[in-house]
DRENDO-1510 file (C-alpha; in Angstrom, 1 decimal, always signed):
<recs>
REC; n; res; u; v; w
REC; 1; UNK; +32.0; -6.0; +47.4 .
REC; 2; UNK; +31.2; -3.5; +44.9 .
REC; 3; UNK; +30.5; -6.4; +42.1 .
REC; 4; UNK; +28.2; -8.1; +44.7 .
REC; 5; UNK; +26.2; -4.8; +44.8 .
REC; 6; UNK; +26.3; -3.9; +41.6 .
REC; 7; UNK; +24.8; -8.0; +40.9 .
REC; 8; UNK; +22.3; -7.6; +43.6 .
REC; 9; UNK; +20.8; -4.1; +42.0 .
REC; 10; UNK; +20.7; -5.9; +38.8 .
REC; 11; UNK; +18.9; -8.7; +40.3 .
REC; 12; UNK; +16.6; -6.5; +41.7 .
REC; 13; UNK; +16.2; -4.8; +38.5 .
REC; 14; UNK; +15.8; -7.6; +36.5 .
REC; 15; UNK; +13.1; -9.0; +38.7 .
REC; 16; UNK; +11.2; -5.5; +39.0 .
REC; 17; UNK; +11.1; -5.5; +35.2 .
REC; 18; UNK; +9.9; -9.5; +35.5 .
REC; 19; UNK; +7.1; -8.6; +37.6 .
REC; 20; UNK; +6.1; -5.1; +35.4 .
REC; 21; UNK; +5.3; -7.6; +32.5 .
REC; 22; UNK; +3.9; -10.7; +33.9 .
REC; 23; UNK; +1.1; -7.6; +36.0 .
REC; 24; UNK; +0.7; -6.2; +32.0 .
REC; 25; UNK; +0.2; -9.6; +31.2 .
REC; 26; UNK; -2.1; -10.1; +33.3 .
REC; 27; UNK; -3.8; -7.3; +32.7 .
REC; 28; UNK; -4.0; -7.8; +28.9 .
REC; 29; UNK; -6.4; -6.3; +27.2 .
REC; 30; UNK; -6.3; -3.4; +28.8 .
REC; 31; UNK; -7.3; -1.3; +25.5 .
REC; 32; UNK; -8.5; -2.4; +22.4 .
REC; 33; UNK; -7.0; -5.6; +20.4 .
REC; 34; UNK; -7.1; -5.6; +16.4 .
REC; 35; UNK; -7.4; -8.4; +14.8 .
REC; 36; UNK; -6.1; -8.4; +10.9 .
REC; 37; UNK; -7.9; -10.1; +8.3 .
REC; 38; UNK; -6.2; -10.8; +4.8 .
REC; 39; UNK; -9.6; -10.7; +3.1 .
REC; 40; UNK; -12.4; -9.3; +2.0 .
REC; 41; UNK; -15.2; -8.4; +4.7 .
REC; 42; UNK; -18.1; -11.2; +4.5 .
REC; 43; UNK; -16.0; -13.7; +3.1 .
REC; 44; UNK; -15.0; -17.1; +4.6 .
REC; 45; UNK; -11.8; -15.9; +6.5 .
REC; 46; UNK; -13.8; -13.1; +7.7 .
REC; 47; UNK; -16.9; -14.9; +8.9 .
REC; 48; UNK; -14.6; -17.2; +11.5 .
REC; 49; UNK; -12.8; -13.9; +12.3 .
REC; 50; UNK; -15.6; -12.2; +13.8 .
REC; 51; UNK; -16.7; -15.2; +16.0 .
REC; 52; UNK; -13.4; -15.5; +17.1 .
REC; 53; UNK; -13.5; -11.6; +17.7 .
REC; 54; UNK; -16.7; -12.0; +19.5 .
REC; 55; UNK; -15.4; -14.8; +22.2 .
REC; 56; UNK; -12.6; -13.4; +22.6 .
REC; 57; UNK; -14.3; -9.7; +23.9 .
REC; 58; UNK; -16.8; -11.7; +25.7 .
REC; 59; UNK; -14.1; -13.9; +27.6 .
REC; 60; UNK; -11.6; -11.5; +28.2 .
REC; 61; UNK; -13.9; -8.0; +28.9 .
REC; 62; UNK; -11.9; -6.1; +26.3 .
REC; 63; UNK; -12.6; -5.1; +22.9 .
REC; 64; UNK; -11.1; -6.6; +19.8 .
REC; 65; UNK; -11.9; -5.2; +16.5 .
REC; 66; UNK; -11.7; -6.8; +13.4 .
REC; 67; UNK; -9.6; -5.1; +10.3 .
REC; 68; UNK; -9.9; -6.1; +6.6 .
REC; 69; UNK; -6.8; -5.7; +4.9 .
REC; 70; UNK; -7.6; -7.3; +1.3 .
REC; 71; UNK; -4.6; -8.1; -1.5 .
REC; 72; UNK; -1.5; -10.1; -2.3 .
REC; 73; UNK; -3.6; -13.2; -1.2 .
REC; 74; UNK; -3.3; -11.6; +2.4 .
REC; 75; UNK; +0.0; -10.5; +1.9 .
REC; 76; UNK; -0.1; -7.1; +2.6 .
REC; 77; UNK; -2.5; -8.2; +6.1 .
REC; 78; UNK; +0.2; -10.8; +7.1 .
REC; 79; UNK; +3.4; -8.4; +6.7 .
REC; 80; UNK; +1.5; -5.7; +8.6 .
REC; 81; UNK; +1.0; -7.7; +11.7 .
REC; 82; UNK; +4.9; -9.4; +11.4 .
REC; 83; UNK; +5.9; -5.8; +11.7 .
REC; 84; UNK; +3.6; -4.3; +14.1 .
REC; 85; UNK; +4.5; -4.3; +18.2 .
REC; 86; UNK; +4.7; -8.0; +19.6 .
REC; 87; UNK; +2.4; -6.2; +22.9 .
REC; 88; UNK; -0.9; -8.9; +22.5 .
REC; 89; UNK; -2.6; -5.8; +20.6 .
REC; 90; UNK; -2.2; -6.6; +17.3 .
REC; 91; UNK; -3.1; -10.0; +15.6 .
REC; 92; UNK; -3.3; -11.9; +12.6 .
REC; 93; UNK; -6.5; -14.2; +11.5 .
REC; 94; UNK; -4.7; -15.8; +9.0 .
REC; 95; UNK; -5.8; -18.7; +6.3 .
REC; 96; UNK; -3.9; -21.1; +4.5 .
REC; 97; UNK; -2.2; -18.9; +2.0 .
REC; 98; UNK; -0.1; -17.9; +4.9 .
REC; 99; UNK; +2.3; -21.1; +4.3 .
REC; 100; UNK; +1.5; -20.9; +0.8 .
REC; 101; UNK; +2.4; -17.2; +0.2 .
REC; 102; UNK; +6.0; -17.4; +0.3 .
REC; 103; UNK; +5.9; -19.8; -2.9 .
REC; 104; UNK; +4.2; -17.2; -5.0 .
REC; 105; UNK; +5.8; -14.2; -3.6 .
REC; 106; UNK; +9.7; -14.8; -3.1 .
REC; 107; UNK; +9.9; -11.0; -2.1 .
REC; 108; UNK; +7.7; -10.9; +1.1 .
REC; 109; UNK; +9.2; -9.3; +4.1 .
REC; 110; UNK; +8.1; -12.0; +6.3 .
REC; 111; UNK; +8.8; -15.8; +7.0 .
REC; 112; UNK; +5.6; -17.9; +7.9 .
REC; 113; UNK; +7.2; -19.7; +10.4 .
REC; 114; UNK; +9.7; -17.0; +12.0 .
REC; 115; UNK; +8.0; -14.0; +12.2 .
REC; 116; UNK; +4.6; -15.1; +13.9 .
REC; 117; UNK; +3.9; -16.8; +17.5 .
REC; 118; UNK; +0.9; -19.5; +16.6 .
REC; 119; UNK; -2.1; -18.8; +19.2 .
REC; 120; UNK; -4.6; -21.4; +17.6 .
REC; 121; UNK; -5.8; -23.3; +14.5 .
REC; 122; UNK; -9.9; -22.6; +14.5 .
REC; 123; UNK; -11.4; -24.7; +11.7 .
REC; 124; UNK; -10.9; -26.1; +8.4 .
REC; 125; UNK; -13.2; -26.8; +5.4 .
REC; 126; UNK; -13.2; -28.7; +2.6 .
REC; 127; UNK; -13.3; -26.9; -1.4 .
REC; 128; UNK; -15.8; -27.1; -2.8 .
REC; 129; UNK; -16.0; -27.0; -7.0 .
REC; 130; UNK; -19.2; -25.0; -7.9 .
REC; 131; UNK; -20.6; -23.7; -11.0 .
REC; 132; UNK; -22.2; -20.6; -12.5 .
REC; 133; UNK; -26.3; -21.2; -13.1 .
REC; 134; UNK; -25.6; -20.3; -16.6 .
REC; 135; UNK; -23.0; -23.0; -17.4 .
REC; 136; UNK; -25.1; -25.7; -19.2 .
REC; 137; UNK; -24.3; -28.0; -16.5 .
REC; 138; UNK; -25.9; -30.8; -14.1 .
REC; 139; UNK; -22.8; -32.6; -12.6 .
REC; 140; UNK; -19.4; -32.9; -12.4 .
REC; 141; UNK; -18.7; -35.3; -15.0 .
REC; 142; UNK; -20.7; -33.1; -17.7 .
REC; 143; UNK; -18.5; -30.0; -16.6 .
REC; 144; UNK; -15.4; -31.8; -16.8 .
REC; 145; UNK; -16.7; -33.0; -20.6 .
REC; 146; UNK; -17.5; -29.4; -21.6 .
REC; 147; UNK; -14.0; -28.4; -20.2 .
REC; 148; UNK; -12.4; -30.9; -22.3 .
REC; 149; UNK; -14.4; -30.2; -25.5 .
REC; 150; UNK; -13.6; -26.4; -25.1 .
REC; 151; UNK; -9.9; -26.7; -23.8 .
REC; 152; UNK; -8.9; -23.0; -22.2 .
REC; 153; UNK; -12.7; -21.3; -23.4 .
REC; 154; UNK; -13.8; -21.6; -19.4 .
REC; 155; UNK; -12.3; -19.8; -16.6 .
REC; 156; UNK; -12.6; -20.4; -12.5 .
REC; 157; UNK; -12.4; -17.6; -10.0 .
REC; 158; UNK; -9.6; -17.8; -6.8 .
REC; 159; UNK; -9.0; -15.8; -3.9 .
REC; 160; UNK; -5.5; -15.2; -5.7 .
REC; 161; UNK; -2.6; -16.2; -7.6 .
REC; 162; UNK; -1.0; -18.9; -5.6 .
REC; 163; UNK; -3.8; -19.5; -2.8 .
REC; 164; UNK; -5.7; -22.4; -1.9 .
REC; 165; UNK; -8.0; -22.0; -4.2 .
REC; 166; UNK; -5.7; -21.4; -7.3 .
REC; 167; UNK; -3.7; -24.6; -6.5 .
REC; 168; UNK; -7.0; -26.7; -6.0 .
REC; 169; UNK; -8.0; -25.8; -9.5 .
REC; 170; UNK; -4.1; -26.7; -10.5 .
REC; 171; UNK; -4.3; -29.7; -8.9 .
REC; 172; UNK; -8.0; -30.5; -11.0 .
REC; 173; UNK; -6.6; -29.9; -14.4 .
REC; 174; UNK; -3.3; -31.6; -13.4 .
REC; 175; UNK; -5.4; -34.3; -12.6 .
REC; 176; UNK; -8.0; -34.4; -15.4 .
REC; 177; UNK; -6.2; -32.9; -18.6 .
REC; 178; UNK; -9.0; -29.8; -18.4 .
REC; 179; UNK; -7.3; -26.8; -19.3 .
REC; 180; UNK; -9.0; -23.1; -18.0 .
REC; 181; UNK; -8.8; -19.8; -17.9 .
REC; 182; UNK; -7.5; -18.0; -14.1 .
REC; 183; UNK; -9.2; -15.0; -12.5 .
REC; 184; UNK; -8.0; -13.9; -9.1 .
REC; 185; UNK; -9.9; -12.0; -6.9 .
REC; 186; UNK; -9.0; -10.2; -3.3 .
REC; 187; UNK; -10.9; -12.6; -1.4 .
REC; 188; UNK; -13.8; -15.5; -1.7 .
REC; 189; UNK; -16.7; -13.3; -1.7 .
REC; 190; UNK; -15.5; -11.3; -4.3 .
REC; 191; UNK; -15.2; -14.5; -6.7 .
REC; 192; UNK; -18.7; -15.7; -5.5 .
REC; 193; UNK; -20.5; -13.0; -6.1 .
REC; 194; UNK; -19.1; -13.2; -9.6 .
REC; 195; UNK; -20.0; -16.6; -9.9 .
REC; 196; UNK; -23.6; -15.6; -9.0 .
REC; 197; UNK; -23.3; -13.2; -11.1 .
REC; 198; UNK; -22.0; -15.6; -14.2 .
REC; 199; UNK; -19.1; -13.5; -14.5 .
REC; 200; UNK; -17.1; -16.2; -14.1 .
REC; 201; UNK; -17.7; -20.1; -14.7 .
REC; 202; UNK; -16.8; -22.3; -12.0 .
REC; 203; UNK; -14.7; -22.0; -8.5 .
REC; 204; UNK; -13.1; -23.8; -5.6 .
REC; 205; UNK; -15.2; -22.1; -2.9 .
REC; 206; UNK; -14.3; -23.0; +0.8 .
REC; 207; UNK; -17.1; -24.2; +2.3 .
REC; 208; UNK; -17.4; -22.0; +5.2 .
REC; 209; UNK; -18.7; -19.1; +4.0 .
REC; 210; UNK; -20.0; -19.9; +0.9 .
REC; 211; UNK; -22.5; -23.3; +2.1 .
REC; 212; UNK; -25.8; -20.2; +2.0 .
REC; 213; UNK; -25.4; -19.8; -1.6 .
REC; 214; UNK; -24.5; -23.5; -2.2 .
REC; 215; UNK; -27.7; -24.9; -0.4 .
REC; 216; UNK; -29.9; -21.8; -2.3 .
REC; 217; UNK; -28.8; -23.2; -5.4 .
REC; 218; UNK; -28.0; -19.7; -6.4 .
REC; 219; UNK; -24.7; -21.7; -7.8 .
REC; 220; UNK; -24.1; -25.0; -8.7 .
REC; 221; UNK; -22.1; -27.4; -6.4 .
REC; 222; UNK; -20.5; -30.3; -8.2 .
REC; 223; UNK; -17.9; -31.9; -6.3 .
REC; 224; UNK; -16.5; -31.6; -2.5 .
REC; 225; UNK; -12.8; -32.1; -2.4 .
REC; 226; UNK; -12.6; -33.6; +1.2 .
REC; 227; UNK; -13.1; -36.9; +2.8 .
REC; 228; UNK; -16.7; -37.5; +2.8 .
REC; 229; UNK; -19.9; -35.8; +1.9 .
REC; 230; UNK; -20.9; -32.9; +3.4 .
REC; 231; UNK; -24.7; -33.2; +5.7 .
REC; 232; UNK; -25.3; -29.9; +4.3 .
REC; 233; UNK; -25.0; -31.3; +0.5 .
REC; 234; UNK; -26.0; -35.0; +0.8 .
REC; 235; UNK; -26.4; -35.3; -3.2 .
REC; 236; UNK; -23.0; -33.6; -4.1 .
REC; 237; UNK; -20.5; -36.6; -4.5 .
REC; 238; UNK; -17.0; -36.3; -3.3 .
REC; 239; UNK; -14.1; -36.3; -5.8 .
REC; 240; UNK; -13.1; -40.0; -4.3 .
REC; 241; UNK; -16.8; -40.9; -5.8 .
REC; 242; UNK; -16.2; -39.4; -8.6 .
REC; 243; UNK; -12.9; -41.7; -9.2 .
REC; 244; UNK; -10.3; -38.7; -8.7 .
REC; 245; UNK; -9.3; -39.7; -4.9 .
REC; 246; UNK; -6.0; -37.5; -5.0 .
REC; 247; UNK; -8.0; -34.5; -5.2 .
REC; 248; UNK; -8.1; -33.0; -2.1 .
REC; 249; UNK; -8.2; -29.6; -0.7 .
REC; 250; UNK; -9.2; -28.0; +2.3 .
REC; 251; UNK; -8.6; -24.3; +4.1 .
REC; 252; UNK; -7.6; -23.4; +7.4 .
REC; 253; UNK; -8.6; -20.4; +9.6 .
REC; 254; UNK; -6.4; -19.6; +12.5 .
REC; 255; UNK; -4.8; -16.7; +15.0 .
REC; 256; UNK; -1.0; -15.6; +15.1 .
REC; 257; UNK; +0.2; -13.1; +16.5 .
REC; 258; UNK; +3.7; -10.9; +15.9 .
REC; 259; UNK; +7.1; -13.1; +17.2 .
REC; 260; UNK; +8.0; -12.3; +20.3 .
REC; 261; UNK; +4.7; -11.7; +21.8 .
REC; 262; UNK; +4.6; -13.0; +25.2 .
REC; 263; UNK; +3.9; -16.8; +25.9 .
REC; 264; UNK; +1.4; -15.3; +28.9 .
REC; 265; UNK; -0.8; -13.6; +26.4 .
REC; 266; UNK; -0.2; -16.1; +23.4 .
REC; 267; UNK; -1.5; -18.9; +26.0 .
REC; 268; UNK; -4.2; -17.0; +27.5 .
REC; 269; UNK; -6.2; -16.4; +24.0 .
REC; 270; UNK; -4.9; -19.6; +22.9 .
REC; 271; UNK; -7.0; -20.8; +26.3 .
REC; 272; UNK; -10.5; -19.0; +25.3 .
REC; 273; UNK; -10.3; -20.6; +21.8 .
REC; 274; UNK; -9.8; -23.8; +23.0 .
REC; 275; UNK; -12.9; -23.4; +24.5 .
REC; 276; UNK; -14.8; -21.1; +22.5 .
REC; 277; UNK; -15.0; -23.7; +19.3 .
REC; 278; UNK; -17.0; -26.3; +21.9 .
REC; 279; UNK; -19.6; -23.9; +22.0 .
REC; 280; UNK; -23.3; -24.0; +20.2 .
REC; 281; UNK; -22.6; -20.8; +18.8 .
REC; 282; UNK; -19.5; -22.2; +16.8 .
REC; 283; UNK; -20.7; -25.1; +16.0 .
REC; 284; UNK; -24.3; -23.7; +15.1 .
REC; 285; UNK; -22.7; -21.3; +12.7 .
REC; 286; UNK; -19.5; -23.4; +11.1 .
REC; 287; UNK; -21.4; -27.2; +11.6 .
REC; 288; UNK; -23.8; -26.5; +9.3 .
REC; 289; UNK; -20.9; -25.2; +7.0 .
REC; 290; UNK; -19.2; -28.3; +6.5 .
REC; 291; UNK; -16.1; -26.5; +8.8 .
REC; 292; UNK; -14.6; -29.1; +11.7 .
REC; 293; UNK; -13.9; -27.3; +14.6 .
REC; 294; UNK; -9.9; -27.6; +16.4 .
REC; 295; UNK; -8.9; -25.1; +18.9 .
REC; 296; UNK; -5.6; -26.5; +19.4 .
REC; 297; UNK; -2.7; -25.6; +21.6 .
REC; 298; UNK; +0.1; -23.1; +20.5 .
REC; 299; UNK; +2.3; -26.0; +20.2 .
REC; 300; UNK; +0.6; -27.9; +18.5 .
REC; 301; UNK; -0.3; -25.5; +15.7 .
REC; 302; UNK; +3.3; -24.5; +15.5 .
REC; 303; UNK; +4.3; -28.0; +14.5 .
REC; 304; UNK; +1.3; -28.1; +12.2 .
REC; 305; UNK; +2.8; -24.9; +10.0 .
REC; 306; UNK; +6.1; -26.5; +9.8 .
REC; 307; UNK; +4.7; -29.9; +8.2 .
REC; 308; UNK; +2.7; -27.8; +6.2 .
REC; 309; UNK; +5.8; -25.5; +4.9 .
REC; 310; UNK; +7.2; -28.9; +3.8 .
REC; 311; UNK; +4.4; -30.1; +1.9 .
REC; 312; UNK; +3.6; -27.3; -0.1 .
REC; 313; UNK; +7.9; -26.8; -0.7 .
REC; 314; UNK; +6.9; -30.2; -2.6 .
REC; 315; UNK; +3.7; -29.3; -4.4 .
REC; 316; UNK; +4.9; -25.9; -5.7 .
REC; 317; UNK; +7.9; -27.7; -7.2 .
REC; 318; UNK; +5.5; -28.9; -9.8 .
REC; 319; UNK; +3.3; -26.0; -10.4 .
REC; 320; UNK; +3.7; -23.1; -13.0 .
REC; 321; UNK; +2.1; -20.0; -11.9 .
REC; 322; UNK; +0.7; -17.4; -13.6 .
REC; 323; UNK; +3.0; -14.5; -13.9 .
</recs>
């Protein structure tokens, strides 16, 4: 008898505890939500971040503030959210050097996979090579010409040792036989204003984000690294065009939050971005950018991540980075 009681207030307790998080749940946000972002403020990454931010306040009637945490290619954002409380509260806007991260930096408290619960993929966007005004340039053949004339007397800008950006460039000069010069930077807009600038030569910017200065002419676009041309840039031949189809690169922007967050919460922001990227206001801002729009499901980004751990377990296999 006294094991039947002693079940039965467990029961009971077990349910009572049940009920207390599913009413947080749905409750959530009842205070404000931070979103972590790995780069620099104004910069591709950030500029999806703050739309998401946006929807996400105006859907759910709580506030969610966006935090730059620039560095280690978004290291030191990523292992800050894997640590922090898996409530709902804090989250990670993460970009593709998330999978690519633990290839360049073997020490990183974190796994890509393990330690985050995927809410959404947002958007991706094709590279895109540009150059400096000052590089005596027209097109991409007559850069790849002065590269090869001047082997290792150019240098391109990346958002960091090991990021999209970096192995893009990699992949070029794998390709081509062009040998350059690398300069990381915390974030894109810290190598495009350089590349205004003239600081720097040429760079694999993402083309969310940087399409304003690309369509000003305020840099020089040469080559887009994705599937077709972009509507933005109708003269700017893709690398297939240009007889290099294996060059390819794109970036991904997308939400995570710590593991162990509950499903209820994961799937109720995973909800409002599914619709929140059929909007005008996404597509009037990230259209024009050459970004396509995804809002996929939780599981469906999970298995996404996974596929992309193996592929770049593959690609970094072949790649020397700089130390």
């Amino acid at each position: 008898m006294r094991s039947l009681i002693c079940a039965a207030v467990a029961t009971v307790g077990m349910m009572t505890w049940a009920g207390t998080v599913h009413a947080e749940d749905d409750a959530y946000p009842s205070r404000a939500v931070k979103i972590v972002v790995g780069f620099q403020p104004g910069g591709p990454t950030d500029v999806v971040a703050r739309l998401v931010a946006k929807a996400l306040q105006e859907e759910l009637k709580g506030a969610f503030v966006v935090e730059n945490k620039p560095g280690a290619t978004s290291n030191i954002a990523s292992e800050s959210v894997a640590s922090a409380k898996p409530d709902g509260y804090t989250l990670l806007f993460a970009a593709s050097p998330l999978v690519m991260n633990k290839f360049t930096y073997p020490m990183q408290k974190f796994d890509p996979i393990k330690s985050f619960e995927p809410i959404s993929k947002i958007s991706s966007a094709p590279g895109v090579l540009a150059a400096t005004k000052k590089l005596p340039v027209k097109d991409y053949k007559a850069f790849e010409a002065l590269a090869k004339k001047e082997p290792g007397k150019l240098n391109y800008g990346s958002t960091g040792n090991g990021g999209t950006q970096h192995m893009a460039m990699l992949k070029l000069q794998a390709l081509t036989g062009i040998e350059m010069a690398h300069i990381p930077y915390g974030g894109g807009s810290g190598a495009m204003n350089d590349l205004i600038a003239g600081n720097i030569d040429v760079a694999f910017m993402t083309a969310t984000g940087a399409m304003p200065a690309l369509v000003a002419g305020t840099v020089h676009p040469l080559a887009v690294a994705g599937p077709k041309r972009l509507p933005e840039l109708p003269d700017v031949p893709t690398f297939t065009e240009l007889g290099i189809p294996e060059m390819k690169s794109d970036s991904w922007n997308a939400l995570l939050a710590p593991a162990g967050t509950p499903k209820p919460i994961v799937d109720k922001l995973a909800a409002v971005l599914e619709k929140a990227v059929k909007t005008k206001e996404f597509s009037d801002v990230l259209g024009p950018q050459g970004a396509m729009l995804i809002g996929n499901s939780p599981e469906e980004f999970k298995a996404e991540l996974i596929a992309e751990d193996a592929y770049w377990n593959e690609q970094f296999k072949n790649v020397k980075l700089d130390k």
